[in-house]
N, CA, C and O atoms as a DFTB+ gen file, in Angstrom:
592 C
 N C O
     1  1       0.874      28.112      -1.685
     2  2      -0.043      27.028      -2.003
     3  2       0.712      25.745      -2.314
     4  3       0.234      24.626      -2.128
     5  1       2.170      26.036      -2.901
     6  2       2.811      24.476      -3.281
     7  2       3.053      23.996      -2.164
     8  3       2.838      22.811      -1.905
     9  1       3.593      24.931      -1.235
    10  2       4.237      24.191       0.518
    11  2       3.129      23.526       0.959
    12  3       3.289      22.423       1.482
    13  1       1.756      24.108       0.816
    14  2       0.847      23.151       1.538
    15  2       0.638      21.690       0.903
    16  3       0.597      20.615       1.500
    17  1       0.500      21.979      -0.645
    18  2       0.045      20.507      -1.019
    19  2       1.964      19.608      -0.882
    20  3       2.129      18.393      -0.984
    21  1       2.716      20.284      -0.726
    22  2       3.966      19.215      -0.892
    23  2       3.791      18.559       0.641
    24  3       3.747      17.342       0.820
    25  1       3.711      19.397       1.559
    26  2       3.193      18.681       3.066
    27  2       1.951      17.764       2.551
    28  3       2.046      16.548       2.386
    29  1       0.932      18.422       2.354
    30  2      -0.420      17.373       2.249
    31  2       0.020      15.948       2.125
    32  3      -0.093      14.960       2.851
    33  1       0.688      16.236       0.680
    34  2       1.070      14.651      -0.034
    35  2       2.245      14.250       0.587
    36  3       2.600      13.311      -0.125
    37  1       2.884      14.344       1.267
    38  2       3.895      13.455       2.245
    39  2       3.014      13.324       3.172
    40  3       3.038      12.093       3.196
    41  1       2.201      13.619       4.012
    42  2       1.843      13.113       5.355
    43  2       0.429      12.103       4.709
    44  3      -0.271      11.385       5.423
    45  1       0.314      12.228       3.678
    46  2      -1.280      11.273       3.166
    47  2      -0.002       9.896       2.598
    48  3      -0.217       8.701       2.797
    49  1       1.032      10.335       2.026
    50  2       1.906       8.980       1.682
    51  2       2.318       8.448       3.000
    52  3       2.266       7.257       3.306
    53  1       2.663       9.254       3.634
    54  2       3.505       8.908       4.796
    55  2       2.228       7.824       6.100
    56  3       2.485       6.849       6.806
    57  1       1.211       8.431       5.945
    58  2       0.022       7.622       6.544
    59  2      -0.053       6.326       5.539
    60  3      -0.475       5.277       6.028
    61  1       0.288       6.346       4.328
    62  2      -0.487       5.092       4.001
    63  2       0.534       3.928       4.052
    64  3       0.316       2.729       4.222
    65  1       1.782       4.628       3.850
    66  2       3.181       3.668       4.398
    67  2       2.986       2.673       5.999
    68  3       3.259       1.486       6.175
    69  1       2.293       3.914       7.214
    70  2       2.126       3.553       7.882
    71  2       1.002       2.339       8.530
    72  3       1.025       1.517       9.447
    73  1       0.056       2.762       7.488
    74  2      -0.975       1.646       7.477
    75  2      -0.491       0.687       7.208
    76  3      -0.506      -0.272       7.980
    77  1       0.235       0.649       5.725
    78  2       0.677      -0.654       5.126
    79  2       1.560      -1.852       5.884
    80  3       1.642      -3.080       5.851
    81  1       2.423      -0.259       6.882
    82  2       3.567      -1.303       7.656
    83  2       2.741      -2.181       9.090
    84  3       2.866      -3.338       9.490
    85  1       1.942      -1.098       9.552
    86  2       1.058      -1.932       9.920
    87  2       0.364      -3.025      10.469
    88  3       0.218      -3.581      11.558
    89  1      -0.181      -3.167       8.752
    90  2      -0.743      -4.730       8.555
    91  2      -0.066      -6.000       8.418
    92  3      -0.456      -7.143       8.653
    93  1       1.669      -5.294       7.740
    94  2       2.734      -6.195       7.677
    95  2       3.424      -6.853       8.910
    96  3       3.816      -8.018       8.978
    97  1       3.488      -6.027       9.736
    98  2       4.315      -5.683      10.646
    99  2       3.440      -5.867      11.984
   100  3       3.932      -6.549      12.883
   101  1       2.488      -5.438      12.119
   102  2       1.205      -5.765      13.327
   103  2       0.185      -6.485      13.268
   104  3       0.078      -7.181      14.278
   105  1      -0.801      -6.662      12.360
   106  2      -2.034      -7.098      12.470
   107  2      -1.957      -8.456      12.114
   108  3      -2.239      -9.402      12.849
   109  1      -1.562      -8.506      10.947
   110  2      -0.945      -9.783      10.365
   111  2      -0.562     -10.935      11.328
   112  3      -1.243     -11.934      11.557
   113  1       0.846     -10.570      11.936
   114  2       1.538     -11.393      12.517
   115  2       0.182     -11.463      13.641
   116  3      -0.235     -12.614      13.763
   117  1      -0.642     -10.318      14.561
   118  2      -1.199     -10.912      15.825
   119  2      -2.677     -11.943      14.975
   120  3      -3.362     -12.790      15.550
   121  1      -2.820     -11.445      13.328
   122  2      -3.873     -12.910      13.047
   123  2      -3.420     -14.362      12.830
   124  3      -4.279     -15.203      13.096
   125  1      -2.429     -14.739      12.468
   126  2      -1.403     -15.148      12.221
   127  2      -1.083     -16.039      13.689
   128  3      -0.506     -17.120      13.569
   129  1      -1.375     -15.677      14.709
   130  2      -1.302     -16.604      15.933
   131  2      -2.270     -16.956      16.523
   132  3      -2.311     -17.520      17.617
   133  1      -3.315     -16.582      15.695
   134  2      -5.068     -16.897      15.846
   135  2      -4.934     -18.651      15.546
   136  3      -3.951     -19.121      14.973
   137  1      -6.121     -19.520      16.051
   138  2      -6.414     -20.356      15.219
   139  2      -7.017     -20.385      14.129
   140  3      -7.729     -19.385      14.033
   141  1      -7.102     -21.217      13.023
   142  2      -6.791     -21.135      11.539
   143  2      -8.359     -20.482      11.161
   144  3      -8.371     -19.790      10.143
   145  1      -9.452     -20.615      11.764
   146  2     -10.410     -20.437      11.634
   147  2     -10.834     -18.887      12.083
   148  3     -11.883     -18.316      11.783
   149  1      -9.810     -18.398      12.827
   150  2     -10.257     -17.051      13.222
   151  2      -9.342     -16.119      11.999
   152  3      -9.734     -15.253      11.217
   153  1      -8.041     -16.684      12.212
   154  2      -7.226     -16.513      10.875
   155  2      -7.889     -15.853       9.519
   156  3      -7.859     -14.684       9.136
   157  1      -8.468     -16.960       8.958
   158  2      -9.083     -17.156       7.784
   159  2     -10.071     -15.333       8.064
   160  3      -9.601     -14.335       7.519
   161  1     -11.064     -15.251       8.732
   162  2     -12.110     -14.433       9.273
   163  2     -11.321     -12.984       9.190
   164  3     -11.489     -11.936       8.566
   165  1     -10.753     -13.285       9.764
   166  2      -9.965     -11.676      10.621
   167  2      -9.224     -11.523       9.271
   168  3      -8.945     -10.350       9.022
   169  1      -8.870     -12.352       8.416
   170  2      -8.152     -11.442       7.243
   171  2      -8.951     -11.196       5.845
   172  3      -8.640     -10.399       4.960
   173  1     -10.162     -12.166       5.880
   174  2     -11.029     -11.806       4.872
   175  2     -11.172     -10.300       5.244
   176  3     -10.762      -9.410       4.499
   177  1     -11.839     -10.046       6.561
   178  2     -12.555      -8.729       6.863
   179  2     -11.613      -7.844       6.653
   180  3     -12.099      -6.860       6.095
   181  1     -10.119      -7.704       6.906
   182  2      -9.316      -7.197       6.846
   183  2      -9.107      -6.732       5.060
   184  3      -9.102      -5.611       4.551
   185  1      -8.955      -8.042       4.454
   186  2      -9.459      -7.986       3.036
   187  2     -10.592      -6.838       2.496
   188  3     -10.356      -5.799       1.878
   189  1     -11.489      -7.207       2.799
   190  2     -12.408      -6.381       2.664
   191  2     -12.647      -4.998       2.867
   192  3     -12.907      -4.153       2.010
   193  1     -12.520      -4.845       4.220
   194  2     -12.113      -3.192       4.395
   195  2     -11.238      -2.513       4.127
   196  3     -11.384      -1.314       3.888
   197  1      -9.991      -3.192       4.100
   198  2      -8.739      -2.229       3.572
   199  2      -8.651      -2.087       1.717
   200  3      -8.180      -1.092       1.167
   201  1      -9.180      -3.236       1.002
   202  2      -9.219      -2.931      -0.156
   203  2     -10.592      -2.559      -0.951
   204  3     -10.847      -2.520      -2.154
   205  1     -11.497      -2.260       0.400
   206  2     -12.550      -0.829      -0.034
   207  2     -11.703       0.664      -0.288
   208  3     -12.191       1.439      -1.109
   209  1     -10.772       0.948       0.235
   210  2     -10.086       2.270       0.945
   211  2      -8.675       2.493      -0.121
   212  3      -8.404       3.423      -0.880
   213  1      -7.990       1.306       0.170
   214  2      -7.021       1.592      -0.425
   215  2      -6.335       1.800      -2.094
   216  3      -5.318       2.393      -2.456
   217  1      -7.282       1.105      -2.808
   218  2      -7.301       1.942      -4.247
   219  2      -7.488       3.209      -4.426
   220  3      -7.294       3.556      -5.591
   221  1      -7.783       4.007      -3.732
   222  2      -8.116       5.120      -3.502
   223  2      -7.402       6.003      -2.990
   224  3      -7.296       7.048      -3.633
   225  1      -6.746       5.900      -1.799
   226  2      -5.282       6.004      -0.862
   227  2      -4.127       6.223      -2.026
   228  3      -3.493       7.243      -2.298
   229  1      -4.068       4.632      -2.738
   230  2      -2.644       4.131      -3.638
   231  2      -2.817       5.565      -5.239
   232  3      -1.898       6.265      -5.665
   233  1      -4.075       5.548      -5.664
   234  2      -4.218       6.208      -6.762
   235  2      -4.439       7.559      -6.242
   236  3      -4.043       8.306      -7.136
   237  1      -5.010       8.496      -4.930
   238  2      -4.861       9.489      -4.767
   239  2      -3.363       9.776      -4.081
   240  3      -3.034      10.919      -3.762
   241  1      -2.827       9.069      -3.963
   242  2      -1.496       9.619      -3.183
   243  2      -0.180       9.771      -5.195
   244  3       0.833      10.400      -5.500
   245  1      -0.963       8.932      -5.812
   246  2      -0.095       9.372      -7.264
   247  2      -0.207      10.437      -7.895
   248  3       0.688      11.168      -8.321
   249  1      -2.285      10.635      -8.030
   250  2      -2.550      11.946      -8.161
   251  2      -1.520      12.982      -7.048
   252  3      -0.414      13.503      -7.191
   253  1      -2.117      12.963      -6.376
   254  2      -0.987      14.300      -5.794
   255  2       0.439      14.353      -6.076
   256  3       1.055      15.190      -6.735
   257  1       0.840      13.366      -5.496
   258  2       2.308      13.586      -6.236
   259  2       2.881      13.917      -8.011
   260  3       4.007      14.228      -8.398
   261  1       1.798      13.732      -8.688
   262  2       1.450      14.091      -9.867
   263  2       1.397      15.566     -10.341
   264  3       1.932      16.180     -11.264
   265  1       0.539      15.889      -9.347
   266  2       0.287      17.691      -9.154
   267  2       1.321      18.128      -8.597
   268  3       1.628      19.166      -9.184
   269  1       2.163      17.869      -7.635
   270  2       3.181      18.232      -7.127
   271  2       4.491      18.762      -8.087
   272  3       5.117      19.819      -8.008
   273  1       4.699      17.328      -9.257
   274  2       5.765      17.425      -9.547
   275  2       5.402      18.394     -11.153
   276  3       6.357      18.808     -11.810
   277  1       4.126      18.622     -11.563
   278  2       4.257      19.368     -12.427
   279  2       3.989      20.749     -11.921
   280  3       4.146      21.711     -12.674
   281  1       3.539      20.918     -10.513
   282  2       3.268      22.274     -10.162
   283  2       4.752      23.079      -9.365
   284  3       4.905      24.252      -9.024
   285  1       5.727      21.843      -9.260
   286  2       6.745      22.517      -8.869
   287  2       7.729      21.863      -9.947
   288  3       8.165      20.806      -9.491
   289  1       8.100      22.069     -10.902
   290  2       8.379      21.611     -12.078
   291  2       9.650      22.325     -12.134
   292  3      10.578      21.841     -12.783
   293  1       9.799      23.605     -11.417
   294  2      10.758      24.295     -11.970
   295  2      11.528      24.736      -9.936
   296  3      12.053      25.778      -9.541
   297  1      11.283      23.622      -9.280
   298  2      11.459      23.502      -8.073
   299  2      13.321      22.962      -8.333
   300  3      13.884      22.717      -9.400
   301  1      13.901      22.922      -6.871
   302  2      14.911      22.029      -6.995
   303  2      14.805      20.197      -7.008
   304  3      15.435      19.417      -7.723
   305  1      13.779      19.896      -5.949
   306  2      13.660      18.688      -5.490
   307  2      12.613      18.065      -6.608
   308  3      11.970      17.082      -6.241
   309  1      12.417      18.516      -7.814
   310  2      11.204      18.034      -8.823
   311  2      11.602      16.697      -9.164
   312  3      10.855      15.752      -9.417
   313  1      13.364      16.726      -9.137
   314  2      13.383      14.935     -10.716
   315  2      12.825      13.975      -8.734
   316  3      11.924      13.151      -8.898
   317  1      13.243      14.091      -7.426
   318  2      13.071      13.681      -6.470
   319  2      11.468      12.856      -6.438
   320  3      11.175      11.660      -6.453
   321  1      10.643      14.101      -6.387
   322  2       9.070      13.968      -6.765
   323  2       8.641      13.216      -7.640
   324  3       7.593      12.585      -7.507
   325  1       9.450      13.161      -8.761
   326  2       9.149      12.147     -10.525
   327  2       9.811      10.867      -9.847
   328  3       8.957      10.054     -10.201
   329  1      10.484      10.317      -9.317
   330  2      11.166       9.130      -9.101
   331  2      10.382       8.954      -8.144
   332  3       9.683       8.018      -8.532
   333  1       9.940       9.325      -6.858
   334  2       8.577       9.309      -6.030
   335  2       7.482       8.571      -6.549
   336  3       6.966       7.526      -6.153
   337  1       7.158       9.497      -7.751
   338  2       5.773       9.233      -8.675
   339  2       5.906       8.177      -9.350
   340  3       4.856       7.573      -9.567
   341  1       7.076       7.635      -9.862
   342  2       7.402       6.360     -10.701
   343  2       7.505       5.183      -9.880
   344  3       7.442       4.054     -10.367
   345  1       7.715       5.483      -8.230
   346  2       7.613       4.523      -7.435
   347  2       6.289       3.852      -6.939
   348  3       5.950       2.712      -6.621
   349  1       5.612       5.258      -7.029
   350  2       3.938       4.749      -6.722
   351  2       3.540       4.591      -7.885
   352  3       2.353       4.274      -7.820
   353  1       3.831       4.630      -8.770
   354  2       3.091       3.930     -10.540
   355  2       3.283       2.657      -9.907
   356  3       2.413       1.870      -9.536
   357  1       4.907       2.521      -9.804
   358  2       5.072       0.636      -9.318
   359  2       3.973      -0.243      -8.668
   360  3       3.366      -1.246      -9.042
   361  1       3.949       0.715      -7.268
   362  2       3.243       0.019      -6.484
   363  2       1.792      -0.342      -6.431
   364  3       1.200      -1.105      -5.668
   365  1       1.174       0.717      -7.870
   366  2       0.407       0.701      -7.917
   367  2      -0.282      -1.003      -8.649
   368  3      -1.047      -1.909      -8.318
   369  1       0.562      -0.628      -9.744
   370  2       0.724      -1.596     -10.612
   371  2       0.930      -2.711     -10.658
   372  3       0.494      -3.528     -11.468
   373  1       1.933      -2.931      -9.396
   374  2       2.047      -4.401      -8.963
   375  2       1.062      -4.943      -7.649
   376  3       1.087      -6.048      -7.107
   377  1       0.242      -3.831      -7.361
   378  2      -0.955      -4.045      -6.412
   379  2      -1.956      -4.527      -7.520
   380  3      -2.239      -5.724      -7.525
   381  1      -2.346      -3.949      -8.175
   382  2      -3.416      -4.662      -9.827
   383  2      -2.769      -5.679      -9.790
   384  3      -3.225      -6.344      -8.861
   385  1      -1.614      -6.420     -10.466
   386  2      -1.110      -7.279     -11.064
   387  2      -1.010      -8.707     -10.225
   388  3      -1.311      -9.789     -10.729
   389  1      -0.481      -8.515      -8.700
   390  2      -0.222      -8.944      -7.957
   391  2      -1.161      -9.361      -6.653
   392  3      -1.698     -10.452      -6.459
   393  1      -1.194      -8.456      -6.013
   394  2      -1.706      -8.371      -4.737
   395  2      -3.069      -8.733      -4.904
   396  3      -3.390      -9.769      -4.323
   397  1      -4.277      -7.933      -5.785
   398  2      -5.518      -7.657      -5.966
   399  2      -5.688      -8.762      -6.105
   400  3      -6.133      -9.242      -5.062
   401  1      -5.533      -9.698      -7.114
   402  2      -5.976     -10.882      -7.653
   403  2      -6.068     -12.078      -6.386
   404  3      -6.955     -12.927      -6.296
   405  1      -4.785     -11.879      -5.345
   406  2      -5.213     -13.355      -4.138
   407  2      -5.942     -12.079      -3.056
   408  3      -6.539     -12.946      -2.418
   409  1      -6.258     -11.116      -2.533
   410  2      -7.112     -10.123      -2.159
   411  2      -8.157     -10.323      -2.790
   412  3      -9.094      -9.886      -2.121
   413  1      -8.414     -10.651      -3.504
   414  2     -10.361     -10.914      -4.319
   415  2     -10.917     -12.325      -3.756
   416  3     -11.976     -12.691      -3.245
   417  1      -9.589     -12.990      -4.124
   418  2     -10.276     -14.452      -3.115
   419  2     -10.225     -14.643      -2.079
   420  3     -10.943     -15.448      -1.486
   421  1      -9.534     -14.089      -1.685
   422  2      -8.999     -13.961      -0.191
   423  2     -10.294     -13.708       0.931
   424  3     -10.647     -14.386       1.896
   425  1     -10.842     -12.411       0.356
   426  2     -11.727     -11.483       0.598
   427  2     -13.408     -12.361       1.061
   428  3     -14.392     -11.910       1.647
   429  1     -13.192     -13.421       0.619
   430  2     -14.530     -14.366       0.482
   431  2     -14.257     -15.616       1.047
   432  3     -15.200     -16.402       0.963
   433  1     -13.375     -15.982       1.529
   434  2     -13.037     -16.781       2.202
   435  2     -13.523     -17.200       3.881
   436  3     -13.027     -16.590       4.828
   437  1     -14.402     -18.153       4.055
   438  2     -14.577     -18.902       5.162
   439  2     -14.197     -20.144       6.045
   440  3     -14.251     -21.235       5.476
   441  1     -13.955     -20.125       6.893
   442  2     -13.592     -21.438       7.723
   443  2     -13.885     -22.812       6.603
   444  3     -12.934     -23.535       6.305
   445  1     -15.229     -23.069       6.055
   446  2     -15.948     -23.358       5.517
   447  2     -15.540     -23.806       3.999
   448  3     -15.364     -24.904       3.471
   449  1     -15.469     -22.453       3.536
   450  2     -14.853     -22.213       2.029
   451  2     -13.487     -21.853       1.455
   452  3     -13.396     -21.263       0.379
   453  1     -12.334     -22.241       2.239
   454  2     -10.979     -21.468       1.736
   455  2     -10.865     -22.712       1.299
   456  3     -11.464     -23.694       1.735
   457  1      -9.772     -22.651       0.077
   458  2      -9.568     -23.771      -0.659
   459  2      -8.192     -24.132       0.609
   460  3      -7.799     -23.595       1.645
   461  1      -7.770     -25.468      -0.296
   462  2      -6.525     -26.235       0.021
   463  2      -5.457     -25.277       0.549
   464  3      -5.159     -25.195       1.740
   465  1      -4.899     -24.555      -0.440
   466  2      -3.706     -23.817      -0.601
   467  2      -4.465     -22.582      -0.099
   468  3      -4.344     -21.642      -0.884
   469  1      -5.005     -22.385       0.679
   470  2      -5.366     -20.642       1.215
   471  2      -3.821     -20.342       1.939
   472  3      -3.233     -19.334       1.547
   473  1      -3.162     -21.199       2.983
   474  2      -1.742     -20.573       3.721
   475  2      -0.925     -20.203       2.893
   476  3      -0.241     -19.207       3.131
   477  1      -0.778     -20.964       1.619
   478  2       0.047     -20.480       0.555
   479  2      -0.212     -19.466      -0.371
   480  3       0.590     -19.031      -1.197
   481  1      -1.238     -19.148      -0.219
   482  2      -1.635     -17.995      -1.223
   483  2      -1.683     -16.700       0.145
   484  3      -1.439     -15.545      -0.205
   485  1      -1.890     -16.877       1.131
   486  2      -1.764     -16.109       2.388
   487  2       0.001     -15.678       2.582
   488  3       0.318     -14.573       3.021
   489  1       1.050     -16.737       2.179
   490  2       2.059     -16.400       2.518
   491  2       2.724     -15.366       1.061
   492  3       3.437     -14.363       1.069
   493  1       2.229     -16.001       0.140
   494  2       2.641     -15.324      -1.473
   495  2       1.782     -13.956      -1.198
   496  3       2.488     -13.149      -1.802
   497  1       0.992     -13.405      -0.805
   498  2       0.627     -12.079      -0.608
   499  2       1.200     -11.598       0.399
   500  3       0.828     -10.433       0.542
   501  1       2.027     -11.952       1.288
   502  2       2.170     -11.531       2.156
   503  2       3.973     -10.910       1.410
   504  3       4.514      -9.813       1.548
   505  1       4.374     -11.945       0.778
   506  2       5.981     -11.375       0.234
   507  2       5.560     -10.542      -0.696
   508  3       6.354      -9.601      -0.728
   509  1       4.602     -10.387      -1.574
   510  2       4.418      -9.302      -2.360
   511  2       3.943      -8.262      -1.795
   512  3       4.155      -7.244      -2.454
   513  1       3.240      -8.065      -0.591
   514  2       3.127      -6.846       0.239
   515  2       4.547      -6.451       1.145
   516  3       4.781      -5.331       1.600
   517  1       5.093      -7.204       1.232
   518  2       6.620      -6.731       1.727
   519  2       7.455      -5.887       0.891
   520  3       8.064      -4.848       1.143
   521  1       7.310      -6.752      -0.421
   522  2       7.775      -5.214      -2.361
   523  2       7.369      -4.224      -1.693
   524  3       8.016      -3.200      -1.473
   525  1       5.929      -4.547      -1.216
   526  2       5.425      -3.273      -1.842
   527  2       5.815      -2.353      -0.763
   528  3       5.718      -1.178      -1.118
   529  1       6.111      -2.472       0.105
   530  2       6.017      -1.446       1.285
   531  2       7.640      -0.749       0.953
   532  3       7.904       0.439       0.768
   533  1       8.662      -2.034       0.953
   534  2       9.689      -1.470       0.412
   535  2       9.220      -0.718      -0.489
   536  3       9.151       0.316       0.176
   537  1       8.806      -0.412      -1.591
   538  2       8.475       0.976      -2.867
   539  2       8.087       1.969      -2.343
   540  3       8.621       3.054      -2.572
   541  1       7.021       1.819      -1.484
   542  2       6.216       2.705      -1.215
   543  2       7.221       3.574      -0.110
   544  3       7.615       4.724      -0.303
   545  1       7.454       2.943       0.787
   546  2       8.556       3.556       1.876
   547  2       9.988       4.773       1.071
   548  3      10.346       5.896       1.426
   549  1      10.504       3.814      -0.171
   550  2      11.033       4.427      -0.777
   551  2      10.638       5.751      -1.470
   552  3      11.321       6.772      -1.548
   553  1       9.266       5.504      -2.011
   554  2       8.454       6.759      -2.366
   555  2       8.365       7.963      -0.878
   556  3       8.451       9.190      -0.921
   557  1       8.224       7.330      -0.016
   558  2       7.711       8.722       0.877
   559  2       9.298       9.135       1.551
   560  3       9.420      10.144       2.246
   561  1      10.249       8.391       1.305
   562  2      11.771       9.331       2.232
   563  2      11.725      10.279       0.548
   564  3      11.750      11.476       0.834
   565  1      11.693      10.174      -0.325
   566  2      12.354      10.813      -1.646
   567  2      11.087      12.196      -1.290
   568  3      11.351      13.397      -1.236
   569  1      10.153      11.753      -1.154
   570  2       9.531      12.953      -0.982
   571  2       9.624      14.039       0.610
   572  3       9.336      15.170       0.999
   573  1      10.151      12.929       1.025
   574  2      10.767      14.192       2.622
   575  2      12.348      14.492       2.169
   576  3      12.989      15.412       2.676
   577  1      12.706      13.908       1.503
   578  2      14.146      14.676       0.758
   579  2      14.183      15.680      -0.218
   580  3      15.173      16.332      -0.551
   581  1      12.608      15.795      -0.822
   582  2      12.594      17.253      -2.049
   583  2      12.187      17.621      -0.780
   584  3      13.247      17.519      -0.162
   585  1      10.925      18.167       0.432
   586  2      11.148      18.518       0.948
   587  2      11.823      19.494       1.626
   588  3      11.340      20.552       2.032
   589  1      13.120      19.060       1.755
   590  2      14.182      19.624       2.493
   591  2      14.968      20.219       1.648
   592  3      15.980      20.795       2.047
């Protein structure tokens, strides 16, 4: 039963790494060569749907790794799993602290209604989603290294 949930929770981290890289790495950059008005659109919605999902993703992928590291507690790869788990506390945390707050405005934003500074608050989320992927990335090799 531990082998299954230690797979479960690497391939549910390992998916959400992949999402994350993604949006960094793909979606982004092809809205990003939109004009400013489709821009604005395509990342509210983007806004919107991904941070319906992903509090959920970020806090169930801790839960598990949570269960993991006290259910294999007496494993070899456990302190691996705890430094894992302390990585997604991070990311979690600096997603609240950070990210969420220009994601709320972000999220409501129209051709219409984005303030002045929307590119700049577009580019400042965008380096704090770069942290974050670095953490998170870091979280899912430590957990394919207890793993092994």
């Amino acid at each position: 039963m531990l082998n299954a949930l230690q797979v479960f929770t690497t391939v549910v981290v390992g998916v959400m790494v992949g999402v994350e890289f993604s949006v960094a790495f793909v979606i982004n950059p092809i809205l990003n060569a939109l004009p400013d008005e489709s821009l604005v659109l395509g990342r509210a919605h983007g806004g919107r749907m991904l941070g319906a999902v992903m509090p959920f993703w970020y806090l169930g992928s801790l839960a598990l790794v949570t269960v993991w590291a006290v259910a294999g507690r007496h494993d070899q790869g456990t302190g691996l799993v705890v430094v894992a788990g302390g990585l997604l506390l991070l990311s979690v945390i600096m997603s609240i602290a950070l990210l969420v707050p220009i994601n709320n405005r972000s999220k409501t934003w129209t051709p219409e209604t984005r303030p002045a500074d929307w590119k700049q608050q577009m580019i400042r989320w965008d380096r704090f989603h770069y942290g974050r992927i670095a953490i998170i990335i870091g979280a899912f090799a430590l957990l394919v290294a207890a793993l092994a």
